[in-house]
N, C-alpha and C positions, 0 to 999 in steps of 0.2 A: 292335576298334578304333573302331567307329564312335558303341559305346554309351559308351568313355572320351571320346572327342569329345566327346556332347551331354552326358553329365555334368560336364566341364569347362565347358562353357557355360552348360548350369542355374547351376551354384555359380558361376559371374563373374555372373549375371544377378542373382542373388540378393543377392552380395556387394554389385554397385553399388545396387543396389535400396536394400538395408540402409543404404549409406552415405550415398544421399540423403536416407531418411530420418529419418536420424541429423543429415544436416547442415538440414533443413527443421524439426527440434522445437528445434535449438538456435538457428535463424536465430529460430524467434517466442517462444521464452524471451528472448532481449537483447530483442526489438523491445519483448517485455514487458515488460523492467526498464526501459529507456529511457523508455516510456509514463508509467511508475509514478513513476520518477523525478520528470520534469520534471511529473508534475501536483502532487508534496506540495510542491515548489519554491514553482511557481506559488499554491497553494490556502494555503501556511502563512507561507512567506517574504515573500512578495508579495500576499497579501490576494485574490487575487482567487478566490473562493469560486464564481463561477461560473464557471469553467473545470471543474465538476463535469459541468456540465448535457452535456459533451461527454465524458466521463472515466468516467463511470458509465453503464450499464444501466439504463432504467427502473426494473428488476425489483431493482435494487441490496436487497442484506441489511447493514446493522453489527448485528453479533452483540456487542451492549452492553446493559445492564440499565435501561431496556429495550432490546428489539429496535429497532432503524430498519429501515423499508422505503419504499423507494424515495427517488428525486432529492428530493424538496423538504423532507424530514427529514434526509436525510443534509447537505445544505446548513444547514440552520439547526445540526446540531449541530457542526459544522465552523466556525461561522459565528463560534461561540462561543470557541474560542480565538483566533481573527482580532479581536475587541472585546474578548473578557477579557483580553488582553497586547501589553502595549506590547513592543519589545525583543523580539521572536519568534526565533527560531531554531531550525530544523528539521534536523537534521542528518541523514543517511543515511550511518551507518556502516559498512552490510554492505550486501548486497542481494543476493540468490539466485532460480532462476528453474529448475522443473521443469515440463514440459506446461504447464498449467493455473495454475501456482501459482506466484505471486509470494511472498517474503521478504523483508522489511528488519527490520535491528535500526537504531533510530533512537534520536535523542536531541532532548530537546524543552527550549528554555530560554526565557525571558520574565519578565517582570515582570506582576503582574496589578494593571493599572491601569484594568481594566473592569468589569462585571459577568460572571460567567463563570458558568454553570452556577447562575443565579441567586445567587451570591456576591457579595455585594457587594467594591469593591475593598480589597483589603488593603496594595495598596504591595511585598508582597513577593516575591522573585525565587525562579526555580522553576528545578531543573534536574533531569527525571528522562530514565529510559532505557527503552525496551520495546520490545517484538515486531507485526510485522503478519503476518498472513498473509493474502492476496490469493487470488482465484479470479478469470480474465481469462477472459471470450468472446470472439473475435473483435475484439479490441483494447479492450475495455470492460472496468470494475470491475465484478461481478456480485454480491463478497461481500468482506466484510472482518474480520477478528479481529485485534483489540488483546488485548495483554497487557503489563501496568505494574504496577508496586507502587502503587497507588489510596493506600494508607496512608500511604508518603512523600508522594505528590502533597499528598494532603489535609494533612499535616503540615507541610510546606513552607510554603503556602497561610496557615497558622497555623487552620486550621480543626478540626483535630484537636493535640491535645499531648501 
């Protein structure tokens, strides 16, 4: 009797264990997405490019051709759809959150009335769609992957035909 006892207690010990733990990776996945959220708002919708310097990791990686490492690269190249387009809009159509890792499938539209990426401006209007995938530390951007169709972008652009 007394050994069903403490086995009925180990397994409730464990179960509620489990379940906080369960309810603690999901409490900092949303806190994740929410973070992620309202920074591509802030950084793409709203221009303000340095709302990074609080959003990123020192240590910050974009995994883009080339590499960026760290805040004051990552800003400049961010910095670069905020002056290459007039008409911005950033949309976050999805957004997913496991451990560690953030997802959004987003959608990016604008007019490029800047220089962008060294482009000079073309006047014309851009609408593409791609993927992020996000690595968060302790509330921070640490790493970042894009994935977009580069050959529509550039073709849109008119810089490819």
């Amino acid at each position: 009797m007394k050994i069903s006892i403490v086995v009925i207690a180990l397994t409730s010990l464990l179960f509620v264990s489990c379940k906080n733990e369960s309810a603690e990776r999901e409490k900092a996945a949303q806190a994740n997405i929410d973070s992620y959220s309202k920074t591509w708002e802030l950084v793409v919708n709203e221009g303000k490019v340095n709302v990074l310097d609080a959003a990123y990791s020192p240590e910050i990686v974009l995994h883009t051709v080339p590499e960026i490492k760290g805040i004051a690269g990552a800003k400049a190249y961010y910095a670069n759809f905020v002056t290459g387009f007039s008409n911005r809009k950033f949309i976050v159509k999805d957004m997913y959150a496991s451990g560690d890792k953030v997802t959004k499938y987003w959608q990016f539209k604008g007019t490029h009335t800047g220089v962008f990426m060294g482009i000079p401006a073309t006047g014309k209007t851009i609408d593409i769609e791609g993927c992020t995938i996000a690595k968060m530390v302790d509330g921070k951007i640490v790493e970042e992957r894009d994935f977009m169709d580069n050959m529509s972008f550039l073709t849109q652009l008119g810089v490819l035909k």
